[in-house]
N, C-alpha and C positions, 0 to 999 in steps of 0.2 A: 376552181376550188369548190362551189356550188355542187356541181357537177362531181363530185368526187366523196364530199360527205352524202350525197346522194348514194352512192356505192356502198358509204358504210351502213346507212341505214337499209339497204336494198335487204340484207345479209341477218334474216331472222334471227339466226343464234347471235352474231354480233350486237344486233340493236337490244335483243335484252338485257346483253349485257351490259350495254352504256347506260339504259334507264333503271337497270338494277343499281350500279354505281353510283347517279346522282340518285335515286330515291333514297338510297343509305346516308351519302355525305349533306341531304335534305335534313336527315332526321339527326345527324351530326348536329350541326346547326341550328335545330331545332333545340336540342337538350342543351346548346351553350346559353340561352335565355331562361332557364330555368334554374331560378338559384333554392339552394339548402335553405329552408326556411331557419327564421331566426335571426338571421345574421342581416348587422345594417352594410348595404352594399354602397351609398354613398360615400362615408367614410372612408372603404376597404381599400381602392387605390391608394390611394397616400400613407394608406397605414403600412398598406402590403410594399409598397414604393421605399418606405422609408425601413421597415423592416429587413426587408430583400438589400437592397440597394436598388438604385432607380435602373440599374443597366438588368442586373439579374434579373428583376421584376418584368421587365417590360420583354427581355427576353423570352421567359415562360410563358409570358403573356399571349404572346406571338405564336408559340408552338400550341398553344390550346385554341387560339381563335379568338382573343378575349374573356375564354372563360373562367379563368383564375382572378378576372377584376372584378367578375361580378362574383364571385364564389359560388357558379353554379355546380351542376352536376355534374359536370366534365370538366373542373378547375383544374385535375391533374393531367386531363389527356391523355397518352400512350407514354406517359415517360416513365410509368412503373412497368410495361410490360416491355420497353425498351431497356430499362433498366434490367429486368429480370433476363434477356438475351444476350446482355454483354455480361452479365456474372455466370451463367452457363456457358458461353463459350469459352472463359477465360478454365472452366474450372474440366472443359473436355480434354484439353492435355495432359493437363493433372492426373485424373481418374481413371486409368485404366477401363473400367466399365463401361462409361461415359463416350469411349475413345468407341470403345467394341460396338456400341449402341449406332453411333453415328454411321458404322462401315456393313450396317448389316441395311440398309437402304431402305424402303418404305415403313419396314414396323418398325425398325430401330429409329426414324426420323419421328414417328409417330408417338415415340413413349417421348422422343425429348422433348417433342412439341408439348406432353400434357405435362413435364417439369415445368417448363415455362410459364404455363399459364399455371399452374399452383406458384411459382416463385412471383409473377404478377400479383398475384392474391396477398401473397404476404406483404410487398412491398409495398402495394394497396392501402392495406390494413395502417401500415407504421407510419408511412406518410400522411393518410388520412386522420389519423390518432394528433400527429407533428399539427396539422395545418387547425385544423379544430381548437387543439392547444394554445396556439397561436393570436384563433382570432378573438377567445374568451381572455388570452391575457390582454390586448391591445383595448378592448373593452367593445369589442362591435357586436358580441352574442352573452346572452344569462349563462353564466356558471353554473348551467343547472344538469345534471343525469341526464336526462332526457335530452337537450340539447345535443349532448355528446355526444350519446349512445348512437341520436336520427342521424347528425351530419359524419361521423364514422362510418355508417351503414351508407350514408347518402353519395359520399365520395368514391367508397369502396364499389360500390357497382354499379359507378358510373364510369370507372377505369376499366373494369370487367365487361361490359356490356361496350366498351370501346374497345376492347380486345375482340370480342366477340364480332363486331363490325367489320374490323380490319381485316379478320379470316374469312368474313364469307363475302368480303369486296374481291379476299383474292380467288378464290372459289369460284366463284360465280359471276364476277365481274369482267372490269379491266384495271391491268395494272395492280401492285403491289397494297394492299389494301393499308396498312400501317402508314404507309408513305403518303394515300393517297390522303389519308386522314390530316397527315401534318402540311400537306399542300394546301388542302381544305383552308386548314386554320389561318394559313400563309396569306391566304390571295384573299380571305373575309379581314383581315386586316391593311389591307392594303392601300382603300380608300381613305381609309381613317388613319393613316398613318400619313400620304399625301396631303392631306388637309390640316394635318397640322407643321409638316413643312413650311404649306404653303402660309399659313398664318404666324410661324416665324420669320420666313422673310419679309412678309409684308409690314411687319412690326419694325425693320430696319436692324434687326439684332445680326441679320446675317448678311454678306452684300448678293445681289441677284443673281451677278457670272456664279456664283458656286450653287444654283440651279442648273445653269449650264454643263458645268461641271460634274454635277449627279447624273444627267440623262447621259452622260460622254461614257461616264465610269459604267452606270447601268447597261449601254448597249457593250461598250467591250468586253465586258465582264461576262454577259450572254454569249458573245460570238467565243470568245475563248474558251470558255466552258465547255459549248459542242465541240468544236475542235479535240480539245482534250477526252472527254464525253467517248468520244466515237474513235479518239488516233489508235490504232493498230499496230502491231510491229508483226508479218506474218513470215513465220520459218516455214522454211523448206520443207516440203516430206516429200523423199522419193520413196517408192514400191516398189523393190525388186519382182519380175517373172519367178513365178512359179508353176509348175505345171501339175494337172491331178486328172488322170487320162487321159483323153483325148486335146482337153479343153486349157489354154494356158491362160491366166491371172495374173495381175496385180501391172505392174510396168508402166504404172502412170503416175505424172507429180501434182501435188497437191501443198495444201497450206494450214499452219497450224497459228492462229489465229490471238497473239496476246495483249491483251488492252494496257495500255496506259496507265486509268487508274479503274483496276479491278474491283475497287470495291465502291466503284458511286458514290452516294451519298452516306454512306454505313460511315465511314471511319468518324465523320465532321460531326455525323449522329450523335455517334456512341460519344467522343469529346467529350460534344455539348452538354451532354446528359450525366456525365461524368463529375462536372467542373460543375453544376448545381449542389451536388453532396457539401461542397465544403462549407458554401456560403450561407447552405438551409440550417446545415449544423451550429454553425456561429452566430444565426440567427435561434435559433430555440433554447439556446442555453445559453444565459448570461453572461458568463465569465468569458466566455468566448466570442463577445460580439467587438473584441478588438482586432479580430481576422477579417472582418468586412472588407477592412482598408486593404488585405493584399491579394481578398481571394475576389476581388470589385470585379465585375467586366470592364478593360480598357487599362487597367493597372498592370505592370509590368511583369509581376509573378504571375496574373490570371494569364497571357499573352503565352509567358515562355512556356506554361503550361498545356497551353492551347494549342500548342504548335507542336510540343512532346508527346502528348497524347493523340493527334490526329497522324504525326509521325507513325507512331505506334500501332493504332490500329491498320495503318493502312499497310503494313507488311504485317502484321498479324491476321487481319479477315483475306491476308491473300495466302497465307497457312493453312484457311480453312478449306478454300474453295479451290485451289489449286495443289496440286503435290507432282511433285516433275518427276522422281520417282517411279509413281501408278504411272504419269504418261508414258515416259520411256519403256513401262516393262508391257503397255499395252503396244504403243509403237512397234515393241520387237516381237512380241507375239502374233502382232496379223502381218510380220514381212515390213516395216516402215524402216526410215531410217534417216535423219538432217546427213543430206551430203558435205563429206568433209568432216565427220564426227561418230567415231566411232557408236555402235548400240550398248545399250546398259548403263551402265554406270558413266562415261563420258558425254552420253548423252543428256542425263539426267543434271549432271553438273552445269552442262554449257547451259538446259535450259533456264537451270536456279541462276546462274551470271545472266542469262539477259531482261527477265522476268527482277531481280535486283535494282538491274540498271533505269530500268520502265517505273517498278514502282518508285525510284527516288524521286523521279519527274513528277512523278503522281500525287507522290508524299509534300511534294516541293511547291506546286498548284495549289494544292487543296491548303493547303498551310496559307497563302499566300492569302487564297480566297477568303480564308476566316479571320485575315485582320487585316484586309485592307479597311473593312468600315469604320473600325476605331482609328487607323490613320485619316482616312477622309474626315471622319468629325473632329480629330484632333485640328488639322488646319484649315477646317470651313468656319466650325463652331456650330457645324446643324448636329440640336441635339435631341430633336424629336424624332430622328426616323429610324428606326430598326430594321428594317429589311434590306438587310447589307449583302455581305457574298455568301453567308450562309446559307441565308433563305434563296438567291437565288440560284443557286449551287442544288440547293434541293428543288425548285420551282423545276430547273430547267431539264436538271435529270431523272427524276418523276414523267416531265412529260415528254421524252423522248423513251424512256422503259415503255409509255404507257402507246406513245405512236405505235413501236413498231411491235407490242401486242398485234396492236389491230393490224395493221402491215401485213403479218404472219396468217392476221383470219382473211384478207385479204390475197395473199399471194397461193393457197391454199386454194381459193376458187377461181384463180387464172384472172385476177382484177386488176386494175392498174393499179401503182404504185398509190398510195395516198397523197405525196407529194413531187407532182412531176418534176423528175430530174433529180432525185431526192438520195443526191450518194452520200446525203452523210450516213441515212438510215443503213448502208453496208450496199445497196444495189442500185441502179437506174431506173427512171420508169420509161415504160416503151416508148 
């Protein structure tokens, strides 16, 4: 294994890349320590715990690294510019223009990319304004102008400037920069999420075997993942001969290659990020902090929710990135064709039925994955640990996006495999 991060490092362009990547996720975690002056941060857990709800709170918490408890600079994280990518793609079917933009490929991806980050800005600003508001009512900052005006600015382009991270991680780095960011925050809370486990059970509140228990859940939970992560379903493509002078084409068969769950870690994302709006809502306005109780994490409408919306996006972001249609009319344009199925339109059908049947699995997984933790807490009673199937649903498919990055910088200069014997990555190594 030595011997092989050796390879990665050997690979100029690759190694800048990886100390590009942590010198950035460095500076991530550098700005989670710097809080909004003003504001008492002792207090601010408990306030924000009890405000939130303890499950929401510790939720956000987790997706920022911590920084939301100390109400540093990065309190919000990427969940406004995550926010601002799931209200644009909902609104590109919608919009004709939007629709046009998408299909016209580099410039058209270019103009939605700078929507994004203006609708980042905004949600920035409203959110920032929301949390500010929040903490001068609970009494932890002076009611003063200046107050406001510093931690609005403070919040705001520390969201912006984590946007700005996340794009030049993808650029310039390894691996999806937004993602890499929220893994970041995942695995800096992890120890300190561990230790307080672990001083739950030793206080006797919990019995020991449901240690056991977590590490059982923990590793199947991983190995399942990749499984799913990686399962394939590959259709057939045969190539009709064709001939163009002298020289004859095509007559060879091949595979068209469709995942399980297409959209990784996006659907349970976008969810998560979804299922905050109501509770933040019912939290900033008075009259409405009797919705706490059913928009809770672990409460029965949060759950049917969780599971409707991850439903949802996961055949929706599989709308975005897939259309069986383009395939089939590409298929029968270069001579392809699924044996046993007629071209065009026949083909286009059978692929949306098996690509349905794939996403249900997928739909059906990832659902699973995002409430097995509040089952497990329900019958252990451990109620300090957050880093359930979500995080590792994200942990694990982050760093398999991120392997076989490097795989690819790898496989490119005739290198062994990163990890010998390594078919989950799609190949072997020699």
């Amino acid at each position: 294994m030595l011997g092989r991060i050796q390879q990665v490092f050997a690979i100029e362009e690759l190694r800048k890349r990886i100390l590009y990547t942590l010198g950035m996720l460095l500076v991530f975690r550098l700005g989670v320590h710097i809080p909004v002056p003003g504001v008492d941060t002792r207090q601010l857990g408990e306030v924000l715990s009890g405000a939130f709800g303890a499950g929401l709170f510790q939720f956000i918490n987790l997706f920022t690294g911590g920084a939301l408890q100390q109400f540093s600079l990065f309190a919000m994280g990427v969940i406004p510019y995550i926010n601002a990518s799931i209200i644009l793609s909902l609104l590109i079917p919608v919009f004709p223009r939007l629709k046009k933009l998408q299909e016209e490929g580099r410039e058209g991806q270019r103009k939605l990319t700078q929507y994004t980050r203006w609708g980042t800005v905004a949600l920035a600003l409203v959110e920032a304004y929301a949390m500010s508001f929040l903490v001068i009512r609970y009494g932890l900052a002076q009611p003063t102008a200046g107050f406001f005006l510093t931690s609005i600015i403070a919040l705001t382009a520390g969201s912006i400037f984590l946007m700005w991270v996340g794009e030049r991680i993808t650029e310039n780095g390894v691996g999806n920069g937004i993602s890499m960011l929220i893994l970041a925050g995942i695995v800096a809370r992890l120890p300190a999420e561990i230790q307080q486990t672990y001083l739950e059970i030793s206080a006797g509140t919990v019995h020991p075997l449901w240690a056991i228990g977590l590490i059982v859940v923990f590793v199947a939970v991983i190995a399942l993942t990749v499984v799913v992560q990686q399962g394939q379903r590959k259709i057939t493509i045969q190539y009709a001969k064709r001939t163009a002078g002298r020289r004859v084409y095509g007559g060879h068969t091949t595979h068209l290659p469709l995942r399980v769950n297409q959209g990784g870690v996006i659907p349970i994302i976008f969810a998560s990020a979804i299922l905050t709006l109501p509770s933040s809502i019912a939290t900033w306005i008075p009259n409405l902090q009797w919705l706490q109780n059913y928009v809770a994490p672990g409460s029965l409408p949060y759950l049917l929710a969780y599971v409707t919306l991850i439903i949802f996006f996961t055949y929706f972001y599989s709308t975005l990135v897939f259309d069986p249609n383009e395939i089939s009319k590409n298929l029968r344009e270069a001579g392809g064709f699924v044996p046993g199925v007629r071209p065009g339109a026949p083909t286009a059908e059978y692929l949306s039925d098996v690509t349905g049947r794939l996403l249900l699995v997928g739909a059906l997984f990832l659902a699973g994955i995002a409430v097995l933790p509040y089952i497990f807490q329900a019958l252990s009673g451990i109620r300090s640990f957050w880093i359930g199937g979500t995080s590792l649903l994200i942990l694990v498919g982050v760093g398999i996006d991120t392997i076989m990055q490097i795989e690819a910088h790898l496989v490119m200069r005739q290198y062994e495999s990163l990890v010998k014997g390594a078919a989950f990555l799609g190949r072997r190594g020699r």
